[in-house]
KOLDREN-128740 format. One line per field, with one value per residue (C-alpha): y, x, z negated; residue in three letters; residue number from 1. Coordinates in steps of 0.25 Angstrom, whole numbers, plus 5000, padded with zeros to 4 digits. Layout:
N
py <- Y, ...
px <- X, ...
pz <- Z, ...
rest <- ALA, ...
nr <- NUM, ...
END
This chain:
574
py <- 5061, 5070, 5064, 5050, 5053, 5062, 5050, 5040, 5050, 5051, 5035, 5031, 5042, 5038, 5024, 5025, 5035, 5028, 5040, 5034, 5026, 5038, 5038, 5052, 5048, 5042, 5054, 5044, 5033, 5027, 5030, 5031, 5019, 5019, 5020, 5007, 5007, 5008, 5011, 5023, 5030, 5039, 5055, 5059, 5066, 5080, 5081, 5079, 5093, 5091, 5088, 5100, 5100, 5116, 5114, 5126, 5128, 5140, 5148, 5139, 5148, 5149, 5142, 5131, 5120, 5111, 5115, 5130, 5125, 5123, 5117, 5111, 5098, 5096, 5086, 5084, 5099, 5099, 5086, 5091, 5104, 5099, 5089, 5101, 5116, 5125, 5138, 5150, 5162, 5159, 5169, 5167, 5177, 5182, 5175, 5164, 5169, 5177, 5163, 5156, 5166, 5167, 5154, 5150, 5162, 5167, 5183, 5191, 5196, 5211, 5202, 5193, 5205, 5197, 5206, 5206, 5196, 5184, 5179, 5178, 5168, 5179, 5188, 5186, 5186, 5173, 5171, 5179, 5171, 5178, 5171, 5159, 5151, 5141, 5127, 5133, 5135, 5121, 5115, 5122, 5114, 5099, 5100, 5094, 5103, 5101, 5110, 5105, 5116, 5129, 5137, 5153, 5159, 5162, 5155, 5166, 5159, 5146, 5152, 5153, 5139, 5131, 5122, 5134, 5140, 5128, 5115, 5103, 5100, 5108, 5102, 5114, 5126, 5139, 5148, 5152, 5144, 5133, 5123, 5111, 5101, 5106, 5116, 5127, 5142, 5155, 5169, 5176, 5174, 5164, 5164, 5149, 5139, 5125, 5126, 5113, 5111, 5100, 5106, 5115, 5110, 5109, 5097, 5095, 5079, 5083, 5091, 5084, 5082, 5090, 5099, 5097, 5081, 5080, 5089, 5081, 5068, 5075, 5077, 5063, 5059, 5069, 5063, 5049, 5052, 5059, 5056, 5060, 5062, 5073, 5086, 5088, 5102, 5100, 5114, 5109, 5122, 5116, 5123, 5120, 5126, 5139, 5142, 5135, 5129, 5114, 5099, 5085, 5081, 5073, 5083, 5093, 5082, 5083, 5097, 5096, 5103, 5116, 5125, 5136, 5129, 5136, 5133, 5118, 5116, 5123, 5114, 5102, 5108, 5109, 5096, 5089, 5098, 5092, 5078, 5081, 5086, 5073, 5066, 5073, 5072, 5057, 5057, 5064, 5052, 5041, 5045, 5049, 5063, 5066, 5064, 5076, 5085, 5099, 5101, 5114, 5118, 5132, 5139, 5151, 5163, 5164, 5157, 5162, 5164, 5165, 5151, 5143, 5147, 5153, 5160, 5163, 5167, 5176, 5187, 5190, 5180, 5175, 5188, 5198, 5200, 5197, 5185, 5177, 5178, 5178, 5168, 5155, 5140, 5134, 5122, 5114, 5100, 5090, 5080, 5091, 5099, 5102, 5105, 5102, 5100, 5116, 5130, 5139, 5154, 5157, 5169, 5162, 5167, 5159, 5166, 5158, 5143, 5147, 5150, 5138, 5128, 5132, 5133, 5118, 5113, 5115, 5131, 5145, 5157, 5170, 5183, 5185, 5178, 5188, 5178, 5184, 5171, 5165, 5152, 5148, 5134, 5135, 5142, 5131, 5119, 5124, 5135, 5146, 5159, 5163, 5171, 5178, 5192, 5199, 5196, 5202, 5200, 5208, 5221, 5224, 5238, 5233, 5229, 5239, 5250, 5252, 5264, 5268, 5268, 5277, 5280, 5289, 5279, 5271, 5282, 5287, 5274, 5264, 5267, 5260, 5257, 5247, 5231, 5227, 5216, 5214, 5206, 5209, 5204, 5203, 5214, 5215, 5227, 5227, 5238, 5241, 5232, 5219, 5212, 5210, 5208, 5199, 5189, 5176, 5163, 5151, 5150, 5139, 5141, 5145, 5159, 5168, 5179, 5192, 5196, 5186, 5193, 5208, 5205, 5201, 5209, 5219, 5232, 5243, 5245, 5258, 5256, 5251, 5247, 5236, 5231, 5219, 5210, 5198, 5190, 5195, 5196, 5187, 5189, 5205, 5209, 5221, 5232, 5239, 5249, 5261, 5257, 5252, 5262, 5259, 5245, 5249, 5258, 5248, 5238, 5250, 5251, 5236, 5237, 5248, 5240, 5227, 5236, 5242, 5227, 5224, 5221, 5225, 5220, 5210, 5209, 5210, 5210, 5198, 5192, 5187, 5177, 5169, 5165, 5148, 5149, 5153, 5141, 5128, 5133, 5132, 5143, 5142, 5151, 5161, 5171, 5167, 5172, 5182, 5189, 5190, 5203, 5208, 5204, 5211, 5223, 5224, 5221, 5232, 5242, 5239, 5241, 5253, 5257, 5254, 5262, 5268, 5267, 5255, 5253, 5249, 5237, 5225, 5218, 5227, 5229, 5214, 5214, 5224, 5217, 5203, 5211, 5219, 5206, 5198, 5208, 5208, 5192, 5191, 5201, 5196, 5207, 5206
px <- 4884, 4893, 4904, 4901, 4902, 4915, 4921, 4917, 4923, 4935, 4937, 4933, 4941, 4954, 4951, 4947, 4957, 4969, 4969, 4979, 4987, 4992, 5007, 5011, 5025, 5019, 5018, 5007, 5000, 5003, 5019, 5024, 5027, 5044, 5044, 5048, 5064, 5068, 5053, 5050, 5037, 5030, 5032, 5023, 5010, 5007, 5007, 4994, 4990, 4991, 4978, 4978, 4973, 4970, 4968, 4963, 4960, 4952, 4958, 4968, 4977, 4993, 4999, 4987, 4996, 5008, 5018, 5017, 5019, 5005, 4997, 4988, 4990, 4991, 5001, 4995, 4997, 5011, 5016, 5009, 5015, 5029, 5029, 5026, 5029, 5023, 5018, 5022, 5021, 5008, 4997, 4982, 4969, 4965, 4950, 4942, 4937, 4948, 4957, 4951, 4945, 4959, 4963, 4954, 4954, 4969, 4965, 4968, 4954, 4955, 4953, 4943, 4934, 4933, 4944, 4935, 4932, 4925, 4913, 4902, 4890, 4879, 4887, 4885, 4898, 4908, 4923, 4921, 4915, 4923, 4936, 4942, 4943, 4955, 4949, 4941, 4955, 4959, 4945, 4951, 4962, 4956, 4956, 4944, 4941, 4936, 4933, 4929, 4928, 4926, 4923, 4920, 4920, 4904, 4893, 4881, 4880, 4882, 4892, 4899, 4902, 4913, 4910, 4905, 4921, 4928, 4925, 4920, 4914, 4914, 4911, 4911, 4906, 4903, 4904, 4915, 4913, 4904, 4901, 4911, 4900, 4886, 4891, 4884, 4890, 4881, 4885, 4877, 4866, 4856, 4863, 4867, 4868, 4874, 4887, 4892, 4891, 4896, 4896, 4884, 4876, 4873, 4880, 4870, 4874, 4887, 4884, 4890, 4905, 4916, 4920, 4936, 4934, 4922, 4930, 4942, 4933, 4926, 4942, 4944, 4932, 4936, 4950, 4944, 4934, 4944, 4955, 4967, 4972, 4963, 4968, 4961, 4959, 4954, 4951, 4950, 4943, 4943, 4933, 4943, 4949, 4938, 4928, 4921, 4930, 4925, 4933, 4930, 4933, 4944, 4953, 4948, 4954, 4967, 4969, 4961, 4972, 4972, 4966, 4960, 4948, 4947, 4961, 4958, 4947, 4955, 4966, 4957, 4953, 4963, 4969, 4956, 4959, 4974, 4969, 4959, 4971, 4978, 4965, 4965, 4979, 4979, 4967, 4974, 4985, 4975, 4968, 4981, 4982, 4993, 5005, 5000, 4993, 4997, 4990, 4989, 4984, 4981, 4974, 4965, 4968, 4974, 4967, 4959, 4964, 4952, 4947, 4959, 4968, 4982, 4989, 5003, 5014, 5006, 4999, 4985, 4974, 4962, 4955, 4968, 4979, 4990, 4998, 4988, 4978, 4983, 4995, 4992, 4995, 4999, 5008, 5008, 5009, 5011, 5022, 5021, 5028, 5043, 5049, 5044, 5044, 5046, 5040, 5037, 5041, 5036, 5023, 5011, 4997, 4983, 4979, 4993, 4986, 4977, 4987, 4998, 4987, 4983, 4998, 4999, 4986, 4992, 4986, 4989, 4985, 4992, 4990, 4986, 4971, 4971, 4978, 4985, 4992, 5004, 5008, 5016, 5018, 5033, 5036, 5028, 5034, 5048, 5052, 5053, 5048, 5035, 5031, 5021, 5027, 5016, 5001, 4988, 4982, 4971, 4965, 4950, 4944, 4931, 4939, 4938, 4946, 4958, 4955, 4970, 4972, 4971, 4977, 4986, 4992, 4994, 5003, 4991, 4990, 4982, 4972, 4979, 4964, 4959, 4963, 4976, 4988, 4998, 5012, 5023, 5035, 5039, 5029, 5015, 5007, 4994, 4982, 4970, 4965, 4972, 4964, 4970, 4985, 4987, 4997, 4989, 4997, 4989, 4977, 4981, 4978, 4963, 4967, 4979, 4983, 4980, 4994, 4996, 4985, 4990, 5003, 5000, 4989, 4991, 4998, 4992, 4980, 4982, 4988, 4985, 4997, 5007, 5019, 5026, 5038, 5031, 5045, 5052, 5038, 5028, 5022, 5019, 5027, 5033, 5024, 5036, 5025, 5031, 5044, 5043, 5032, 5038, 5036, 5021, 5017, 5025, 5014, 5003, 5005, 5003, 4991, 4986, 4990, 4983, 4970, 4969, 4964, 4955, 4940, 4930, 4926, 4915, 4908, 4894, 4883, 4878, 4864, 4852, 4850, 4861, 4854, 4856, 4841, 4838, 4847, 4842, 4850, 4864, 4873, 4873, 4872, 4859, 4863, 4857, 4865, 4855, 4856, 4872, 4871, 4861, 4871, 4882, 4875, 4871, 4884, 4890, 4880, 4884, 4897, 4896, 4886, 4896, 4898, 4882, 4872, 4865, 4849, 4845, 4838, 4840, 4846, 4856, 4860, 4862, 4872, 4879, 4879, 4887, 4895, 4902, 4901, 4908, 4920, 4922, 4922, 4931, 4941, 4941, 4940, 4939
pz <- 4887, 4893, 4884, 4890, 4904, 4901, 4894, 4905, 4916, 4908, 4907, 4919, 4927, 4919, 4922, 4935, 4942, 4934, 4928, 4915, 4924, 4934, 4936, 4936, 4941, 4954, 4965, 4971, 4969, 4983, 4987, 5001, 5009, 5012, 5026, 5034, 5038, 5053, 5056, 5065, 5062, 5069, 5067, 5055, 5055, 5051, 5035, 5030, 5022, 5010, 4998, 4989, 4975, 4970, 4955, 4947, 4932, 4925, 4916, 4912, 4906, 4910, 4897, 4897, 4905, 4898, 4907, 4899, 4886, 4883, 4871, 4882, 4888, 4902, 4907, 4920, 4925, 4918, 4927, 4939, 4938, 4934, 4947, 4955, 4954, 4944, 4950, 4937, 4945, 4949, 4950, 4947, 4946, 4932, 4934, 4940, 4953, 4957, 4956, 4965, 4977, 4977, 4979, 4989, 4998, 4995, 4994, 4983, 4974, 4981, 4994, 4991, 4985, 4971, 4963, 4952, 4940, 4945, 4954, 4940, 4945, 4947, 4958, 4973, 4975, 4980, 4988, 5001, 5012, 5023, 5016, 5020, 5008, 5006, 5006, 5019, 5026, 5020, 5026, 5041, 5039, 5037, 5022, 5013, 5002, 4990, 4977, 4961, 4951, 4948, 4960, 4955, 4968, 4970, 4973, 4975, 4992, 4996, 5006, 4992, 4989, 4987, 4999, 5008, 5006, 5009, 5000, 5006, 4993, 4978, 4964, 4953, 4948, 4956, 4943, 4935, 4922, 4918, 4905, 4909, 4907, 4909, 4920, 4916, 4919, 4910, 4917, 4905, 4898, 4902, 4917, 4916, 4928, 4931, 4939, 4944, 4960, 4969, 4982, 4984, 4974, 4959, 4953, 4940, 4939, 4936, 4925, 4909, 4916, 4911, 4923, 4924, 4924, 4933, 4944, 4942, 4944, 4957, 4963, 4961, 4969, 4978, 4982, 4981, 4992, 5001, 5010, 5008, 5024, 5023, 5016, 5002, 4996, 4983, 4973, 4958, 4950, 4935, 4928, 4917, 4908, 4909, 4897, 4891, 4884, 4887, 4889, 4885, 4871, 4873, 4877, 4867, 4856, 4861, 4857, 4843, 4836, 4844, 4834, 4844, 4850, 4863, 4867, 4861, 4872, 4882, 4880, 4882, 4894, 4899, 4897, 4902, 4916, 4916, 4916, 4928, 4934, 4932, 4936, 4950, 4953, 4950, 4960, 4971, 4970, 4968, 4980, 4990, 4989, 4979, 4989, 4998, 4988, 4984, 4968, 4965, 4950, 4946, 4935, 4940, 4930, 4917, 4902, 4894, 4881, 4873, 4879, 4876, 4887, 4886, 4896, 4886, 4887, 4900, 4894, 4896, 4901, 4912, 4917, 4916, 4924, 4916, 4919, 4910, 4918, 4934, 4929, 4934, 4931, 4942, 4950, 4964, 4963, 4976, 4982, 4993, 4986, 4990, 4976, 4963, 4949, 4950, 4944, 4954, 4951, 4965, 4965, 4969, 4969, 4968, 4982, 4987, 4988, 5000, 5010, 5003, 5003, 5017, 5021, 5015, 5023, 5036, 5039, 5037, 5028, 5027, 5024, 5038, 5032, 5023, 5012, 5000, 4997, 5002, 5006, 4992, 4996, 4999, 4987, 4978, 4986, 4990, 4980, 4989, 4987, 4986, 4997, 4987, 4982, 4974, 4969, 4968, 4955, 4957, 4960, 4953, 4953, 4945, 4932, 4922, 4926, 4915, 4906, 4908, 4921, 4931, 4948, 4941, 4933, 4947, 4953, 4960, 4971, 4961, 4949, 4937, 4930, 4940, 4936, 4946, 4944, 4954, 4955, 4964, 4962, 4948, 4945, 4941, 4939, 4932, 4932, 4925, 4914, 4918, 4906, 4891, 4891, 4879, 4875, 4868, 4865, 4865, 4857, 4849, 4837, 4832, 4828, 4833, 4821, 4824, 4825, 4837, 4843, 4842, 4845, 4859, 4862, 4875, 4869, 4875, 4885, 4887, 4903, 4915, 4923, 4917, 4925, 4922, 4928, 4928, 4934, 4920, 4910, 4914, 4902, 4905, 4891, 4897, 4906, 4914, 4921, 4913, 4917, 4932, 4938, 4950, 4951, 4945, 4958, 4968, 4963, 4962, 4977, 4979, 4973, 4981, 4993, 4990, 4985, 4999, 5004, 4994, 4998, 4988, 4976, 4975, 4962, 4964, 4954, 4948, 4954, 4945, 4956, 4954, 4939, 4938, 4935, 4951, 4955, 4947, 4937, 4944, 4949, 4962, 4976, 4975, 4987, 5001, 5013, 5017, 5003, 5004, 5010, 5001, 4990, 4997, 4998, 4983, 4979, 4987, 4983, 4969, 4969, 4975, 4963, 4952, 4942, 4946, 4934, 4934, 4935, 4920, 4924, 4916, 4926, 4928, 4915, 4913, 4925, 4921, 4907, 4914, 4923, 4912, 4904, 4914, 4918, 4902, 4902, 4914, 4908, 4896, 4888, 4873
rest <- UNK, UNK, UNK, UNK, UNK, UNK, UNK, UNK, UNK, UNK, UNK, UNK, UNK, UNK, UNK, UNK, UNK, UNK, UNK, UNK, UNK, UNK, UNK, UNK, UNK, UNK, UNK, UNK, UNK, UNK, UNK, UNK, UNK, UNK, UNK, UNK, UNK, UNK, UNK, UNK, UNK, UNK, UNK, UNK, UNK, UNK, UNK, UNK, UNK, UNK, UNK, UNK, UNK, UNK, UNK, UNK, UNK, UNK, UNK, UNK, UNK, UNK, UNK, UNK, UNK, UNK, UNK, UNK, UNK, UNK, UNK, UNK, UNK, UNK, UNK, UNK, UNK, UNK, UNK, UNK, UNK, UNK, UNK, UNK, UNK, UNK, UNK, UNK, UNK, UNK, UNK, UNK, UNK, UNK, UNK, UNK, UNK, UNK, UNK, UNK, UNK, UNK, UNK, UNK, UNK, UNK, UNK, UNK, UNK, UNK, UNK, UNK, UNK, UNK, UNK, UNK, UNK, UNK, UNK, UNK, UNK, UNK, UNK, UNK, UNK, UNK, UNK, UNK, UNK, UNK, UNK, UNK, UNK, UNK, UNK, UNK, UNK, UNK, UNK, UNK, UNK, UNK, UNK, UNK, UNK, UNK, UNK, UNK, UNK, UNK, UNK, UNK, UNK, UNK, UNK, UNK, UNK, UNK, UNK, UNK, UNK, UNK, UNK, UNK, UNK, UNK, UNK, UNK, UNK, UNK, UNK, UNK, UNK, UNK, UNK, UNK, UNK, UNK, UNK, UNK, UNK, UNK, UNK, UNK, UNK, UNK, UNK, UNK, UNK, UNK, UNK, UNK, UNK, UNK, UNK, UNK, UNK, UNK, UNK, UNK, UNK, UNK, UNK, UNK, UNK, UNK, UNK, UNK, UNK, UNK, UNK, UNK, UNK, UNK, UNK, UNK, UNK, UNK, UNK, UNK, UNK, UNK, UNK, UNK, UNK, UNK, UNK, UNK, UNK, UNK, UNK, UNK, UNK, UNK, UNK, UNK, UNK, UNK, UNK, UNK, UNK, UNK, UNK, UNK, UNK, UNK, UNK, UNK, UNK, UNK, UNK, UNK, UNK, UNK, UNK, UNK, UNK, UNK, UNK, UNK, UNK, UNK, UNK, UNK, UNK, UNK, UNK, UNK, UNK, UNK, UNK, UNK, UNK, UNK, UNK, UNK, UNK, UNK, UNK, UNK, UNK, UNK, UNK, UNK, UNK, UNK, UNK, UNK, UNK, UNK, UNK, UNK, UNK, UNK, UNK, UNK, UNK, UNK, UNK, UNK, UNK, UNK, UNK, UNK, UNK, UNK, UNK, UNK, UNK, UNK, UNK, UNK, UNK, UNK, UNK, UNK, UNK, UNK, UNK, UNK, UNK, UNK, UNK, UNK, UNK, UNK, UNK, UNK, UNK, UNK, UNK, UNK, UNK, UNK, UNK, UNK, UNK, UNK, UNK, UNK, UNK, UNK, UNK, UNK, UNK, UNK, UNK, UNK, UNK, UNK, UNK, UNK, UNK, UNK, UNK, UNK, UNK, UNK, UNK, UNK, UNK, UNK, UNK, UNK, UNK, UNK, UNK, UNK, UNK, UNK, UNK, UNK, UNK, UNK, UNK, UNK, UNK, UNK, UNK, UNK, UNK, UNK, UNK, UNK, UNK, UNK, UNK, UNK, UNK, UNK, UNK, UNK, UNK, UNK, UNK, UNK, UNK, UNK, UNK, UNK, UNK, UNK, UNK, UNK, UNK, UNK, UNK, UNK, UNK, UNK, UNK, UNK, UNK, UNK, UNK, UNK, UNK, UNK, UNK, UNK, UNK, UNK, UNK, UNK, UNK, UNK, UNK, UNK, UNK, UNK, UNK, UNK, UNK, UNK, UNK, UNK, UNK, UNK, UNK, UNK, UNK, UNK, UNK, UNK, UNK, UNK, UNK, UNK, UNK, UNK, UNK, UNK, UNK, UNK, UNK, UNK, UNK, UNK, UNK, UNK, UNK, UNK, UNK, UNK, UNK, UNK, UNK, UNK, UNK, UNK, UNK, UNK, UNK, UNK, UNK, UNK, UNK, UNK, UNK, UNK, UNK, UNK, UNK, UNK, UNK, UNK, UNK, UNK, UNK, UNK, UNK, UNK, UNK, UNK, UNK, UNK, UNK, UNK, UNK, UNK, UNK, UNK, UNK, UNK, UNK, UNK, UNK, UNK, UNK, UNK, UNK, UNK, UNK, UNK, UNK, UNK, UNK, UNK, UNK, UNK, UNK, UNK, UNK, UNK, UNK, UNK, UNK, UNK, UNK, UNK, UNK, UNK, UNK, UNK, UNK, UNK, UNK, UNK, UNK, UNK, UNK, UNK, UNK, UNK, UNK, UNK, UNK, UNK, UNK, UNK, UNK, UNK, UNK, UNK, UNK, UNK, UNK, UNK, UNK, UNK, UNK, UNK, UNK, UNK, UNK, UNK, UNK, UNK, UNK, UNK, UNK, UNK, UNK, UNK
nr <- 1, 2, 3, 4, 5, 6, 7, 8, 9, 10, 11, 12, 13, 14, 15, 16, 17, 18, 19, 20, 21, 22, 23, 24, 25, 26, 27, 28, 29, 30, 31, 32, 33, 34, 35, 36, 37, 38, 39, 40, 41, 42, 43, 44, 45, 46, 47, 48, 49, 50, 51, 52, 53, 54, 55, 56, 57, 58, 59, 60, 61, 62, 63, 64, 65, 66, 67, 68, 69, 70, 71, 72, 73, 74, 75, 76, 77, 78, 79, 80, 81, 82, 83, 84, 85, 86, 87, 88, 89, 90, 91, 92, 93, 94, 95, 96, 97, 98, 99, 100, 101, 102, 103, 104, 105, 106, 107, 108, 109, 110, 111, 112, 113, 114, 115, 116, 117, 118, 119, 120, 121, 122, 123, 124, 125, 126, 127, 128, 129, 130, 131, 132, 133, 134, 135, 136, 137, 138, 139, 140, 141, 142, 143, 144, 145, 146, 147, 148, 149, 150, 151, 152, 153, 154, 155, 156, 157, 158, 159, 160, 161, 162, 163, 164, 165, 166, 167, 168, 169, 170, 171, 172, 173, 174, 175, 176, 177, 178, 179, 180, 181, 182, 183, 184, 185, 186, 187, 188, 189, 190, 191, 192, 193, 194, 195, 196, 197, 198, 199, 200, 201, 202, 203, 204, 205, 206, 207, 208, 209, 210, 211, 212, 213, 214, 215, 216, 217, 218, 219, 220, 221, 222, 223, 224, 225, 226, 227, 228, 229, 230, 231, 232, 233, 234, 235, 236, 237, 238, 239, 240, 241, 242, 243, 244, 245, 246, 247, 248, 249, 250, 251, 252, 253, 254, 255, 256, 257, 258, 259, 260, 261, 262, 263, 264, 265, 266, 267, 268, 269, 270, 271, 272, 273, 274, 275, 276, 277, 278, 279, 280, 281, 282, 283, 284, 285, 286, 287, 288, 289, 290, 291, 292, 293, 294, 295, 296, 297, 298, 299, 300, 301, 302, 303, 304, 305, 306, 307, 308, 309, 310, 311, 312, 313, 314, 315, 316, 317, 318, 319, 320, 321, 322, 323, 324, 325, 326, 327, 328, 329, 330, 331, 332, 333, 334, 335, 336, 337, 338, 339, 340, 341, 342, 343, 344, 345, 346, 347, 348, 349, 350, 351, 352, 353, 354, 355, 356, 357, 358, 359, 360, 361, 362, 363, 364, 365, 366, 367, 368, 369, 370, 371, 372, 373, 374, 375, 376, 377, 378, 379, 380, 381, 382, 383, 384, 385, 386, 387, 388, 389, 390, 391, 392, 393, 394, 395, 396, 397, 398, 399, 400, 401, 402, 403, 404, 405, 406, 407, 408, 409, 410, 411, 412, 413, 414, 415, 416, 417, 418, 419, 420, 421, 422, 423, 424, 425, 426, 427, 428, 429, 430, 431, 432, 433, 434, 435, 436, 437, 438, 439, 440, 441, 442, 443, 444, 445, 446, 447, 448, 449, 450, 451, 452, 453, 454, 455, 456, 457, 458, 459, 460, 461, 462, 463, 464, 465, 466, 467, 468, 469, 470, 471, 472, 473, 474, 475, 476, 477, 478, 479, 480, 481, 482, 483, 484, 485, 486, 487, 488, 489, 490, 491, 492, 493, 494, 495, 496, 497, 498, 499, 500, 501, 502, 503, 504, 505, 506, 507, 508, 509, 510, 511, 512, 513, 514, 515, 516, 517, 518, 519, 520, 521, 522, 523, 524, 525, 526, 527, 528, 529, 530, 531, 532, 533, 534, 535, 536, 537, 538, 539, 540, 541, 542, 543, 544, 545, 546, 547, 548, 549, 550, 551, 552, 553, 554, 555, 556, 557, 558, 559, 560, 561, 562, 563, 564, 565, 566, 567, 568, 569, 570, 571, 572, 573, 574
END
C-alpha cells in the first residue's frame, strides 16, 4: 500500500510541478520587463528582504556530495553549489542538538547550557526560553516563518515547540531519529512512540509517506499558498540521510552494484534528498520566489561511517572532534549574490547565519545580544574577509575525562583530561578524548582487509593535547604539540577565557513520564508549567549528587543503565 501511494506521489508530483521540463538555464521562470525608453519612473522602493531557504541534512557525511568526488549522485546540489559559492572552511558541531541550538540562537553550547551530547526524549530539558531564537527575530522583522523536519531541541513543555519559538507553523518530528515511514522513534526497550506533528499536534494520517518526499511536497504547498511580497523563512530539517538506513526502491536500484549494503542504501538516500532539493527550488521559481531568495544548504555534523557515510579524506567522524565530525558541507546559493560560481576559503561557523540572516532581513545582531556569530554575508557575497578569527568547538566537563590528562599537563591554567576543541587561526588545539581519530576511505566495498584497517587506525591514545595546522594539514596528519608548546598554551589561555563565561551544564535525568504510553502513544510535552520548577530543582540537586552512591532501586539502576548507554552511543565508541 505504501508502495502505491509513494508511486502516485512520485508521478503526479513529476507531472504536476513540471518537474521534467524545468529548465535549469532559466534564472526564472517569469524575466524582467526591459524598461520602456525615454520613460521617467518614479524612485524605486525599498528592496524587499529577501525569502530564505535554510536547508539542513543529517549526518551527511563531508565526501557524500558530487562535487567531492563522490560515488554518490547528486547533480542538484553539484549545479546549485557551482552557480553559487561553496562554503570549504565551514564549521559544524559533532552531533545533532548542538547543530541546530546553535543555528537558531547563534550562542556557542557553553552558552546555551547544552555542552553535552544531545537533548534524549525522556529528559526535561529543551533550547532556553529566555533566548531569542532566529526565526523569532525574523517574525519582529515581518517575516512568515515556517519549519518541516527534524526539530531535536526538546519538547518536555509546550513552551518547547517549534511554533512556541518562532514558527508560524511546523511539520516534523520532535525527537532525534524516527522509522522514515511509520514514524515511530524507540529510546530503549519498549519505550516506543509515534513522532510525526504538524504544528502542535500528532499528525497519524500522514503516517506510510517517506519522510524527505512528503516534506519536500509540504514546502511546495507552502510557497503555493504564500505571497511572495512578504518575506518567507523557511527551515527544511531533512530527517535524511540519518539511521535507519531507509529510501524508496527506485533509488535503491540505481546503486545495486555497490557491494557494501549500508553505504548502498545511504547513497539512495541521499539521491532521493537531492531530488527534493531540485523539487523545492523548482518550486520557489514556479511560485516567484527564486529571484529574491537566499538558499543556504548545510549538513549538521560529520557521517557516520559505519551507516554508509564517509567523511575522507577528513579524519575521524559524527560525534568526535576531528574535522570529520565538526567539518561541514556547505554553499549559498541566490541571484542576490555579488559574486559567484566561487569557493569560499573564508572561516565561517553554523552559529554565523543568525546574525547574517538577520543582517539580510533588514535588522541587527551583534555581540552586544550576546551572539557568537558574525555577520559572514560580505565575505559569502563579495570575497572579502571573514570577519570571524577563531571558533569554539566545544568545551564538555561531563564527557569522560581522558585517562592521560591532567592540569599539569596544561601548564597549570587548564586540565588537559576534560573534552575541549578550539581553532584560532590556522591552529586547532584538542583535549581530552576528542573521540576515535581514524582515517576510513569510503565503504564501498562489502569488506575492507584488515591491513587497510590498521594502517589508519589512530597511532597512540596515550595523550591528551593534539595541535595541528589545519591551513597546512587539514587532514590532522601531523600533531606539532611537542614541537610548538607555545602555540599550545596560547590556545590553553583561550580556552580558559571562553570557559570563564560558560553557564552550567543542563543534562538532567531522564523522566518515566515522558513514556509514549502516557501520551496516546506519541511523544509529546508531559511537563505542566507548574512542575518546571519542580524539575529544575530535581535536576540541580542531582547534579550536585554526582558521583554520590546511587539508591539501588530498580528505577534507578535502569537510568543509570541508558545514561551510560547513551553517552556510549553518541561517542561512538566501539
Amino acid at each position: 500500500m505504501a508502495m502505491h501511494a509513494l508511486t502516485g506521489f512520485s508521478l503526479v508530483s513529476l507531472l504536476g510541478f513540471g518537474y521534467l521540463s524545468w529548465d535549469w538555464a532559466k534564472p526564472s521562470l517569469v524575466a524582467d520587463a526591459p524598461a520602456e525608453a525615454g520613460v521617467e519612473h518614479p524612485s524605486a522602493a525599498p528592496p524587499q528582504p529577501p525569502h530564505i531557504i535554510f536547508i539542513l541534512t543529517d549526518d551527511q557525511g563531508y565526501h557524500d556530495v558530487g562535487y567531492h568526488g563522490s560515488d554518490i549522485e547528486t547533480p542538484t546540489l553539484d549545479r546549485l553549489a557551482a552557480e553559487g559559492v561553496k562554503l570549504e572552511n565551514y564549521y559544524i558541531q559533532p552531533i545533532c542538538t548542538p547543530s541546530r541550538s546553535q543555528l537558531l540562537t547563534g550562542r556557542y553550547q557553553i552558552h546555551t547550557g547544552l555542552q553535552h551530547s544531545i537533548i534524549r526524549p525522556r529528559q526535561p530539558n529543551c533550547l532556553p526560553l529566555d533566548q531569542v531564537t532566529l526565526p523569532q527575530k525574523l517574525q519582529e522583522l515581518g517575516y512568515s516563518t515556517h519549519m518541516v523536519g527534524k526539530w531535536h531541541l526538546g519538547f518536555y513543555r509546550k513552551e518547547c515547540l517549534p511554533t512556541r519559538r518562532g514558527f508560524d507553523t511546523f511539520l516534523g518530528s520532535l525527537t532525534g531519529n524516527v522509522d522514515y515511514y511509520t514514524y515511530d522513534n524507540c529510546d530503549g526497550p519498549g519505550v516506543c512512540g509515534f513522532d510525526l506533528h504538524e504544528g502542535e499536534n500528532v499528525a497519524w494520517g500522514l503516517s506510510g509517506q517517506y519522510s524527505t518526499l512528503l516534506y519536500a511536497q509540504r514546502v511546495s504547498h507552502i510557497l503555493a499558498s504564500h505571497s511572495p511580497r512578504q518575506p518567507l523563512f523557511l527551515y527544511v530539517a531533512f530527517q535524511a540521510v540519518h539511521t535507519p538506513l531507509q529510501s524508496p526502491r527506485e533509488y535503491l536500484y540505481r546503486y545495486r552494484t555497490m557491494g557494501n549494503v549500508a553505504r548502498r542504501k545511504y547513497a539512495a538516500m541521499v539521491t532521493c534528498m537531492d531530488e527534493a532539493v531540485r523539487n523545492i527550488t523548482w518550486a520557489l521559481k514556479r511560485h516567484g520566489f527564486y529571484n529574491n531568495s537566499v538558499i543556504i544548504f548545510s549538513s549538521d555534523n560529520g557521517g557516520q561511517t559505519f551507516s554508509g557515510g564517509s567523511n575522507w579524506p577528513l579524519r575521524g567522524r559524527k560525534g568526535t572532534y576531528w574535522e570529520g565530525g565538526v567539518r561541514g558541507l556547505g554553499f549559498v546559493h541566490s541571484p542576490l549574490l555579488k559574486r559567484k560560481r566561487r569557493t569560499s576559503r573564508a572561516l565561517v561557523h553554523i552559529t554565523d547565519w543568525y546574525p547574517t540572516l538577520v543582517a539580510l532581513a533588514g535588522g541587527t545582531a551583534s555581540a552586544a545580544d550576546g551572539l557568537d556569530g558574525y555577520d559572514v554575508w560580505p565575505a559569502i557575497s563579495e570575497g572579502r574577509a571573514s570577519p570571524r578569527t577563531e571558533i569554539l568547538h566545544n568545551i564538555d566537563p561531563l564527557y569522560n575525562h581522558a585517562r592521560h590528562g591532567s592540569l599539569e599537563g596544561g601548564f597549570g591554567i587548564w586540565n588537559t583530561a576534560v573534552q575541549a576543541a578550539i581553532r584560532v587561526g590556522e591552529w586547532k588545539l584538542l583535549t581530552g578524548d576528542p573521540g576515535y581519530g581514524d582515517w576510513i576511505p569510503p565503504q564501498t566495498l562489502a569488506a575492507f582487509p584488515g591491513s587497510w584497517w590498521n594502517l589508519e587506525r589512530m597511532a597512540s591514545a596515550r595523550q591528551a593535547v593534539w595541535l595541528f595546522n589545519i591551513s597546512a594539514d587539514p587532514y590532522e596528519r601531523e600533531d606539532l604539540a611537542g614541537q610548538r608548546p607555545d602555540v599550545v598554551r596560547a590556545l590553553l589561555a583561550r580556552l580558559v577565557d571562553y570557559n570563564r563565561t560558560a553557564i552550567p551544564v543542563r543534562y538532567p535525568a531522564e523522566n518515566p513520564r515522558a513514556h509514549p504510553d502516557f501520551n496516546g502513544g506519541a511523544w509529546g510535552p508531559w511537563a505542566s508549567d507548574e512542575e518546571e520548577d519542580e524539575e529544575e530543582e530535581e535536576g540541580r540537586a542531582r547534579s550536585q549528587s554526582r558521583g554520590r552512591r546511587k539508591k539501588k532501586c530498580k528505577i534507578c539502576k535502569l537510568r543509570s543503565f541508558f545514561r551510560k548507554l547513551n553517552t556510549r552511543l553518541m561517542s561512538h565508541r566501539i
